[in-house]
N, CA, C and O atoms as a DFTB+ gen file, in Angstrom:
336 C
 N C O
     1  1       0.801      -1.211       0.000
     2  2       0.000       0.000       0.000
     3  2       0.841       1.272       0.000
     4  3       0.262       2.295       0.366
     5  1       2.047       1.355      -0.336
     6  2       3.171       2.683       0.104
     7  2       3.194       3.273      -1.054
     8  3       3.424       4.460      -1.284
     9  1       2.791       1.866      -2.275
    10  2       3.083       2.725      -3.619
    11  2       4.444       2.299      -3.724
    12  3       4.579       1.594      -4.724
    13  1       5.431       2.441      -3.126
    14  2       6.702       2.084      -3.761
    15  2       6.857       0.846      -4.127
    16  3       6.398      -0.007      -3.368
    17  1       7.567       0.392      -5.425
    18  2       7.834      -0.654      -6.423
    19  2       9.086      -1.474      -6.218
    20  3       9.352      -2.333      -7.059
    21  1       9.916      -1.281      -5.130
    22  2      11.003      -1.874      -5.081
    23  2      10.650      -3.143      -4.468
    24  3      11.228      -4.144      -4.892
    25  1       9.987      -3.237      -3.748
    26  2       9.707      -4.918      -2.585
    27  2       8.618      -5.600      -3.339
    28  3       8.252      -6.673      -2.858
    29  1       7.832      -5.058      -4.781
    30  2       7.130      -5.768      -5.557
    31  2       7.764      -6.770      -6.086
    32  3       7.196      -7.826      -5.807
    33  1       9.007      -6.950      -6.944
    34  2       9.595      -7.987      -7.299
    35  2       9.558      -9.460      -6.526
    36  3       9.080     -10.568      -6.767
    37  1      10.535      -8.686      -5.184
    38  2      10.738      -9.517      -3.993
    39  2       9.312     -10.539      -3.593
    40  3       9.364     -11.758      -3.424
    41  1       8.194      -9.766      -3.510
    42  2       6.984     -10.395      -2.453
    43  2       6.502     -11.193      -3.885
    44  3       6.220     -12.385      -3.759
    45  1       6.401     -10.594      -5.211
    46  2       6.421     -11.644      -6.142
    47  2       6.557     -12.967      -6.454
    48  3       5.684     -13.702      -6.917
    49  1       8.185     -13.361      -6.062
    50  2       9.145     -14.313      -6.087
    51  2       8.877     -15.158      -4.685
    52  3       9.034     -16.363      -4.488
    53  1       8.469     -14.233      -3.871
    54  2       7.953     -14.960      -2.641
    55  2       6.510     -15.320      -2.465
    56  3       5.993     -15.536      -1.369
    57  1       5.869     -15.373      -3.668
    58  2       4.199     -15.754      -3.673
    59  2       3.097     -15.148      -2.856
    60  3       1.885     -15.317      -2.989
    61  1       3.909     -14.223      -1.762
    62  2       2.572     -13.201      -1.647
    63  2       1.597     -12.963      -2.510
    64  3       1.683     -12.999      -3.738
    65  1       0.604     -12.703      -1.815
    66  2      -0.620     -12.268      -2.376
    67  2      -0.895     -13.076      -3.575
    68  3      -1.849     -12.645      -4.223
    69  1      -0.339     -14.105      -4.041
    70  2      -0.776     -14.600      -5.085
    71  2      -1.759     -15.351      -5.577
    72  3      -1.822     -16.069      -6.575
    73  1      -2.698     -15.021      -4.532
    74  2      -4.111     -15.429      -5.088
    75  2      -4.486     -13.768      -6.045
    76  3      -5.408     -13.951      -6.841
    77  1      -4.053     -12.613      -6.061
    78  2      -4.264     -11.632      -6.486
    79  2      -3.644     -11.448      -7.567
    80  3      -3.839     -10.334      -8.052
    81  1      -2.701     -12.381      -8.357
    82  2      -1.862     -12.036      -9.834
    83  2      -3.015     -12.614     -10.607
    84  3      -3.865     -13.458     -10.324
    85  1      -2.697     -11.668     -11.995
    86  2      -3.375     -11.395     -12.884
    87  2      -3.402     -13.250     -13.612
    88  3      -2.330     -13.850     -13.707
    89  1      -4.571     -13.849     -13.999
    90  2      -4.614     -14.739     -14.635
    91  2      -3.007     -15.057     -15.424
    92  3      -2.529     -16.164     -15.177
    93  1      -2.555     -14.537     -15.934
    94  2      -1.865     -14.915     -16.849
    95  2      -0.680     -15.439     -16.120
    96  3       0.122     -16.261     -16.561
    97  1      -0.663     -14.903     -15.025
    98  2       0.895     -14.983     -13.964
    99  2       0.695     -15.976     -13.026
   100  3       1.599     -16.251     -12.237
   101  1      -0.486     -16.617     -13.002
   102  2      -1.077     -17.504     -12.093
   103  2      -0.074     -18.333     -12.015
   104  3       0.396     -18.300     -10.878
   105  1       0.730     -19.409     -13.033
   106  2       1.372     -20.295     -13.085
   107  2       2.757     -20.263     -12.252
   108  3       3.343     -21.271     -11.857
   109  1       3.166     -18.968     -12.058
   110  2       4.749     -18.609     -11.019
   111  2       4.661     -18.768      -9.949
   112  3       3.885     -18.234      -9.157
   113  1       5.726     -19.796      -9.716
   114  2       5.860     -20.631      -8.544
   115  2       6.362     -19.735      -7.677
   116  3       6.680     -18.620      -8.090
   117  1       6.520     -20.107      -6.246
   118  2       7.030     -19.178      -5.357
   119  2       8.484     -19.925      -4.971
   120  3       8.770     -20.977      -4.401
   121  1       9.489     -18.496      -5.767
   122  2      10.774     -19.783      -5.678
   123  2      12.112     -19.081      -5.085
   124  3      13.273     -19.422      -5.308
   125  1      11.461     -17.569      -3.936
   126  2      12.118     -17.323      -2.956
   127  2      12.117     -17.556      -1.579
   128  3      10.925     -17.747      -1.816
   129  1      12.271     -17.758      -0.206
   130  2      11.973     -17.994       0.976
   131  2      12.430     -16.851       1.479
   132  3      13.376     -16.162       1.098
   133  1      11.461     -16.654       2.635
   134  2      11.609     -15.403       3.377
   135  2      12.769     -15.420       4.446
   136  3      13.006     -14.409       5.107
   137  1      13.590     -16.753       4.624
   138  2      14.230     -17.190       5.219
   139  2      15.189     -16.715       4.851
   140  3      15.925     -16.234       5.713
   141  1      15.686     -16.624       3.134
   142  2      16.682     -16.650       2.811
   143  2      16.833     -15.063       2.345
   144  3      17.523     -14.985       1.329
   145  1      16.389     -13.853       2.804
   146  2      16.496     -12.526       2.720
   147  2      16.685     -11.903       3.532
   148  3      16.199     -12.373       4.561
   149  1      17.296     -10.779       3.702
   150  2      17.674      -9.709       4.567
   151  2      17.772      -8.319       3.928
   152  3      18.825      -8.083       3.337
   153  1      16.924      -7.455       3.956
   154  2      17.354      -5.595       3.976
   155  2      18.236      -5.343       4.903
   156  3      18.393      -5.734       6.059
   157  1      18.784      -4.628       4.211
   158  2      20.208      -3.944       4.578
   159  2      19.875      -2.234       3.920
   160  3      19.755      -1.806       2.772
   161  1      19.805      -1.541       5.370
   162  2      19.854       0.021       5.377
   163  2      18.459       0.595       5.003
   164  3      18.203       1.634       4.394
   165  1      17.722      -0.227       5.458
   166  2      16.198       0.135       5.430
   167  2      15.844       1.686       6.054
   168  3      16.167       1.811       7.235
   169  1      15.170       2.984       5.361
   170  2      14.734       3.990       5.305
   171  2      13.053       4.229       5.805
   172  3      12.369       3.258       5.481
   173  1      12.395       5.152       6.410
   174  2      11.171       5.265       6.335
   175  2      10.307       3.830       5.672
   176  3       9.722       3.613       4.611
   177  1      10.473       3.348       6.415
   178  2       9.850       1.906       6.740
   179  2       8.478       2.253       7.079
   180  3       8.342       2.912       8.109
   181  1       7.107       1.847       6.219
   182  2       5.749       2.492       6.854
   183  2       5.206       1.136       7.662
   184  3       5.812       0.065       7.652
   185  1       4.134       1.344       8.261
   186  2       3.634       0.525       9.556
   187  2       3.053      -1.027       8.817
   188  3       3.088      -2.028       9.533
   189  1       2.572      -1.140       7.486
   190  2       2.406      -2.132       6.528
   191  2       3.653      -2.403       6.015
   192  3       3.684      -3.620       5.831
   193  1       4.675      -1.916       5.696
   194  2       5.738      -2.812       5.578
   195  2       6.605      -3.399       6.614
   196  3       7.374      -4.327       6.364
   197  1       6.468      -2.795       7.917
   198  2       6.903      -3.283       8.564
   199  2       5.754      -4.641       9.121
   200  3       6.270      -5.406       9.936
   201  1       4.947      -4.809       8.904
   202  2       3.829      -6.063       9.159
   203  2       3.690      -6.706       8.192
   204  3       3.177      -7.792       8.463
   205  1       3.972      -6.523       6.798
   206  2       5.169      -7.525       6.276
   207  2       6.430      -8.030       6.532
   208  3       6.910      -9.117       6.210
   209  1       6.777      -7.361       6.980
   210  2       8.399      -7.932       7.538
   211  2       8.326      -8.506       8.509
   212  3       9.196      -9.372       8.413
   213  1       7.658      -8.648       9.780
   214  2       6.944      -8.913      10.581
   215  2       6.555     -10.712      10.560
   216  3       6.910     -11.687      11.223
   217  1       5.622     -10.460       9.384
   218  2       4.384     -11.422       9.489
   219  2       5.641     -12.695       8.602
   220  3       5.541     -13.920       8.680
   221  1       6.252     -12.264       8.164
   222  2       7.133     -13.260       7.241
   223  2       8.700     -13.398       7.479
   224  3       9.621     -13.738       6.736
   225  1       8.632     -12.948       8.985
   226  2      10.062     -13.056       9.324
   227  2      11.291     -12.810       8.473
   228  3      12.269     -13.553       8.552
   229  1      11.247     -11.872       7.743
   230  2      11.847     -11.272       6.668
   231  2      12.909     -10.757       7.788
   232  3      12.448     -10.045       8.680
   233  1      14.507     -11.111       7.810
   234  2      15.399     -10.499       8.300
   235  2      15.436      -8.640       7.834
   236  3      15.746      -8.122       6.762
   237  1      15.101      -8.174       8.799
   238  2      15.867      -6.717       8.281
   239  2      16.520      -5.648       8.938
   240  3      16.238      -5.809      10.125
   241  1      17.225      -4.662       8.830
   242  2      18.305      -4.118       8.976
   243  2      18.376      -2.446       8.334
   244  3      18.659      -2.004       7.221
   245  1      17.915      -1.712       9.814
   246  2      17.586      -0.132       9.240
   247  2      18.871       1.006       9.275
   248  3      19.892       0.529       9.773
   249  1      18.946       1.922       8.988
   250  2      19.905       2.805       8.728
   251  2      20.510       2.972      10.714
   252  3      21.597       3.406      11.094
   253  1      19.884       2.694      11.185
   254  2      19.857       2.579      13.024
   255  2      20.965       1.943      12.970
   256  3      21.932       2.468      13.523
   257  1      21.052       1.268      12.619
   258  2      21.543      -0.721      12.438
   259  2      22.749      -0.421      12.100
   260  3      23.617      -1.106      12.640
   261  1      23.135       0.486      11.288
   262  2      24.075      -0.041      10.336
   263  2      25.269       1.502      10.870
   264  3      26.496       1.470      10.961
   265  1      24.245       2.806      11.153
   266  2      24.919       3.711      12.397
   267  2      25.723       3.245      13.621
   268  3      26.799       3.607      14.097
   269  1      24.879       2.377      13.935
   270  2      25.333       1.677      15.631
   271  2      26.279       0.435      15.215
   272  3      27.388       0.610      15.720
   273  1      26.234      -0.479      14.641
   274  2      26.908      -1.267      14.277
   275  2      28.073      -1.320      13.498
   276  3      29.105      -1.967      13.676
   277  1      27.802      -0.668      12.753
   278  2      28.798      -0.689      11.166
   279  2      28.339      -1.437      10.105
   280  3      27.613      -2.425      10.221
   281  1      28.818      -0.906       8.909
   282  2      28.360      -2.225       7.819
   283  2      28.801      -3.382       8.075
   284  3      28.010      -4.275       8.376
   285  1      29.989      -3.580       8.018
   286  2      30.957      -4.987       8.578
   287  2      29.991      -5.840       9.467
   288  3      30.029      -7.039       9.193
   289  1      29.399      -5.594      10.163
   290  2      28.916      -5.995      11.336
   291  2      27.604      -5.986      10.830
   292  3      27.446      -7.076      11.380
   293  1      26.616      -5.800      10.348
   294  2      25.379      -5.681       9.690
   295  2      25.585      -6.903       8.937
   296  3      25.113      -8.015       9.173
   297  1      26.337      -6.550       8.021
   298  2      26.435      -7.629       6.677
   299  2      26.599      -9.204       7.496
   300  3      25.926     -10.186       7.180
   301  1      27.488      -9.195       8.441
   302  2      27.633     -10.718       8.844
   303  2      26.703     -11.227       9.682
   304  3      26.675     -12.442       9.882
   305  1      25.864     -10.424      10.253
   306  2      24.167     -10.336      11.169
   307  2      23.128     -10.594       9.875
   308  3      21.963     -10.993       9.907
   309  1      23.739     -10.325       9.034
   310  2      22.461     -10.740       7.829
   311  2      22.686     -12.123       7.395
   312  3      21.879     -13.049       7.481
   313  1      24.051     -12.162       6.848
   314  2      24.711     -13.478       6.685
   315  2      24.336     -14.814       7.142
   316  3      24.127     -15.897       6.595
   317  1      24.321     -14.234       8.668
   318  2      23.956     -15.736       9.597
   319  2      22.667     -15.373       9.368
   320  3      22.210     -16.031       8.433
   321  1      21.840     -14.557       9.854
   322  2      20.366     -14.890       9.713
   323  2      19.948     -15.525       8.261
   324  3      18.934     -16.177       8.012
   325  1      20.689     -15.268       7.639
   326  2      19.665     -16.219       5.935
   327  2      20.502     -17.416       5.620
   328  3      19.944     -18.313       4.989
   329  1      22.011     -17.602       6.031
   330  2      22.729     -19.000       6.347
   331  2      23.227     -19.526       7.841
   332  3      24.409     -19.788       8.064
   333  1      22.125     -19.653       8.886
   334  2      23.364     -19.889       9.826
   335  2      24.233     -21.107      10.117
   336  3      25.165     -21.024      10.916
């Protein structure tokens, strides 16, 4: 609902909502896991994407994160969460 197009791909590949694709797209399998993702340097995050991220245990990782931590240290917190 944000309107922004960047996490459309993503929730795509991950079969969200896919009782809602257009007939023709019906057939695309869902052939990402939410397991295996992490955002890195997440911005104005609205209250529905974060209840996506939420609801699908989507690893993620806000500009907070990456201030307090470092990248170095982010990146290998993402690492283990989608391989540990």
């Amino acid at each position: 609902d944000s309107g922004n197009l960047h996490g459309c791909p993503v929730a795509f590949l991950m079969g969200l909502d896919s009782h809602s694709y257009p007939p023709e797209l019906q057939w695309v399998p869902k052939v990402l896991s939410s397991k295996k993702i992490a955002y890195i340097g997440l911005r104005d995050v609205d209250e529905g994407e974060k209840k996506i991220l939420k609801d699908n245990g989507i690893t993620a990782f806000s500009m907070y994160h990456i201030d307090r931590y470092g990248i170095n240290q982010v990146v290998e917190m993402a690492l283990k969460a989608i391989d540990p």
